[in-house]
C-alpha positions as CSV (number, residue, x, y, z in Angstrom):
1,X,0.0,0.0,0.0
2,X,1.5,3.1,-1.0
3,X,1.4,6.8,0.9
4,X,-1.3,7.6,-1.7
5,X,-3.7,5.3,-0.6
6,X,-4.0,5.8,2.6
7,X,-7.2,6.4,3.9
8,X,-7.1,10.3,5.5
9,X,-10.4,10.3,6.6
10,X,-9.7,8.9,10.0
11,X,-10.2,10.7,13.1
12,X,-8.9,8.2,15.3
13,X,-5.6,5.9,14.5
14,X,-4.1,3.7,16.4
15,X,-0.8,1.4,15.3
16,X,-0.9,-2.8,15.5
17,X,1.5,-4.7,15.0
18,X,0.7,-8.3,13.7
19,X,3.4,-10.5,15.6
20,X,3.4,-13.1,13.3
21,X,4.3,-11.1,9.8
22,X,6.1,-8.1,11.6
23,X,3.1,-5.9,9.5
24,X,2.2,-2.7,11.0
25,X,-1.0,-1.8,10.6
26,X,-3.3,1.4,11.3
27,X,-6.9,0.8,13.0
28,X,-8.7,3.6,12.0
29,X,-12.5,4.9,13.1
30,X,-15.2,7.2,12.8
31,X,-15.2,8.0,9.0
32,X,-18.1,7.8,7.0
33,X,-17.5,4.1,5.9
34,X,-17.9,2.7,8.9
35,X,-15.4,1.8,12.3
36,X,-13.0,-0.4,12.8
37,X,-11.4,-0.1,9.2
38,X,-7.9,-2.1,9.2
39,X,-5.0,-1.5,6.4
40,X,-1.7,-2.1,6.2
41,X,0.4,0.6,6.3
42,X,4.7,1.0,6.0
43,X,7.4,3.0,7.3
44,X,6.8,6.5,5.4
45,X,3.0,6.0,6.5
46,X,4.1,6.1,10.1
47,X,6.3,8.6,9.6
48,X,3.4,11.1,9.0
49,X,1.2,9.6,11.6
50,X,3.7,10.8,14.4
51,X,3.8,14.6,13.0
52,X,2.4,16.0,16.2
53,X,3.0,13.3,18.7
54,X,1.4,14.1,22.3
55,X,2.9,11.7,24.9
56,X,-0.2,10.2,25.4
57,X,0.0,9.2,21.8
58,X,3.8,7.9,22.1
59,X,2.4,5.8,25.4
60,X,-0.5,4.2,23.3
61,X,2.0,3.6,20.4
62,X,4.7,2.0,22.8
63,X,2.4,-0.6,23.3
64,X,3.8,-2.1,19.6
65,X,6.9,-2.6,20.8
66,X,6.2,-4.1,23.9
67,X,6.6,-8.1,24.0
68,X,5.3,-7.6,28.0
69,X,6.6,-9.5,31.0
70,X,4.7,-11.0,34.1
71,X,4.5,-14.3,36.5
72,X,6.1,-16.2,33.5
73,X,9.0,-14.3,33.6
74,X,9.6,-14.6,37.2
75,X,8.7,-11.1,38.0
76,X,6.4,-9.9,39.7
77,X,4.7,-7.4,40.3
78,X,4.4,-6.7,36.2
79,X,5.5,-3.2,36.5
80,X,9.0,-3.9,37.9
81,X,10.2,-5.1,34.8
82,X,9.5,-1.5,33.5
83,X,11.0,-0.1,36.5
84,X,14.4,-2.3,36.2
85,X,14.7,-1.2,32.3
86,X,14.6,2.6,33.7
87,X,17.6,2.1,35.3
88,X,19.1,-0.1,32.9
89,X,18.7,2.6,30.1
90,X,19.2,5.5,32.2
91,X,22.9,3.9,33.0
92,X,23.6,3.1,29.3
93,X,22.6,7.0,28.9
94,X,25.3,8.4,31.4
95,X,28.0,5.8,30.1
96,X,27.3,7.7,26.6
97,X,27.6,10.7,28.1
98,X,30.6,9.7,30.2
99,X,32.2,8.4,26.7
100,X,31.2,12.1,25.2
101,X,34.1,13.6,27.9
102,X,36.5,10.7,28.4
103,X,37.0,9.8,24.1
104,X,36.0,13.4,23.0
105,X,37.1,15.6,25.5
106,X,33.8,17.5,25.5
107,X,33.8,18.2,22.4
108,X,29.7,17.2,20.8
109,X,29.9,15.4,17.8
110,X,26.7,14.6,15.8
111,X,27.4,10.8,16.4
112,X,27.6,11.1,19.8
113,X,24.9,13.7,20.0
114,X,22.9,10.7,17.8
115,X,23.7,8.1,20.7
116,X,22.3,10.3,23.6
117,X,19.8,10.9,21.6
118,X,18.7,7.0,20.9
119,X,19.4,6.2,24.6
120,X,17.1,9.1,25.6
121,X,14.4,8.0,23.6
122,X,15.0,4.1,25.3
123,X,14.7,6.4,28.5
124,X,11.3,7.7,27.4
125,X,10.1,4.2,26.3
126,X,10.3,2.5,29.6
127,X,8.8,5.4,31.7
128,X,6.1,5.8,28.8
129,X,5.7,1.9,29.5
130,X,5.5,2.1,33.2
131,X,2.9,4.6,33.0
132,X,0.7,2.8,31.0
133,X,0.9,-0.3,33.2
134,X,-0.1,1.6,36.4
135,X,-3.1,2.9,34.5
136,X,-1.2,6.9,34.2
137,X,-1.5,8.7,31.6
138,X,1.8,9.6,30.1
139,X,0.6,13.2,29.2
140,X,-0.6,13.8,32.4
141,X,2.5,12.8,34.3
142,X,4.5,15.4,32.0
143,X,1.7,18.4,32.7
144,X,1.7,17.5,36.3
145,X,5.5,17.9,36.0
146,X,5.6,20.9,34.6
147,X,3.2,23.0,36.6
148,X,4.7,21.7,39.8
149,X,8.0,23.1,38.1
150,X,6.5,26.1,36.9
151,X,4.8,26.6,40.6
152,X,8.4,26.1,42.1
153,X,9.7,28.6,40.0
154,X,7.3,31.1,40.6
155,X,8.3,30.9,44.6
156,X,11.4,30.9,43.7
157,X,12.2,27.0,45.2
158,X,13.7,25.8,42.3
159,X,16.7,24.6,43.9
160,X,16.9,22.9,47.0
161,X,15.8,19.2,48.0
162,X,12.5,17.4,48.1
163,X,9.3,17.3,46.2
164,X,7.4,19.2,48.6
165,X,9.5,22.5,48.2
């Protein structure tokens, strides 16, 4: 199916992934033929899907990716999993960035500004992951992040220690 063909009519989208083919494909609703519509889509179709990505939608969407964990993997609760790739990630994050200062002596270079970059977006994949697990939604954690930073900022507690500042 080429870009062409895709049906723009939809107001909702969401991305499946069919585990057996690897075949992405877009569920789309509420257009005049009907719900529940189902095609087939490829990369350069997703690629304008995520043009004006909200975090909610980047938590629904990193659902696709997810092959999931639970009892059968020997951890429980579910959600730890999601936890324990936080700090996995977050570590391979600061090695990169340790790397940038020990190999390049500071100096940025676009393919070690690429690697944070990657290992920032791993980052953002486990916590979007976490979220949707505890029932949060991702959007929500980031606005209730910034207006308690905005509301620390505007008593002038930005520094210092504790959430309650």
């Amino acid at each position: 199916m080429n870009e062409e063909s895709y049906p723009t009519g939809w107001v909702k989208t969401t991305l499946m992934i069919n585990p057996e083919t690897n075949e992405i494909h877009a569920i789309g609703g509420d257009r005049e033929e009907g719900e529940g519509d189902t095609k087939y889509i490829g990369y350069e179709i997703i690629k304008k899907l995520i043009k004006g990505y909200s975090f909610k939608d980047y938590q629904i969407q990193t659902r696709i990716t997810d092959k999931g964990t639970g009892p059968k993997h020997g951890i429980s609760p579910a959600w730890l999993y999601y936890v324990l790739g936080i700090a996995g990630e977050t570590g391979e994050l600061v090695e990169k960035i340790k790397k940038h200062f020990r190999d390049d002596y500071g100096q940025m270079t676009d393919n070690k500004l690429d690697e944070i970059k990657k290992e920032m977006g791993d980052c953002l994949w486990y916590h979007a992951r976490l979220a949707d697990v505890l029932g949060l939604d991702f959007g929500e954690v980031a606005k209730e992040n910034m207006r308690k930073l905005l509301d620390r900022k505007a008593r002038n507690k930005i520094h210092g220690e504790g959430d309650d500042r």
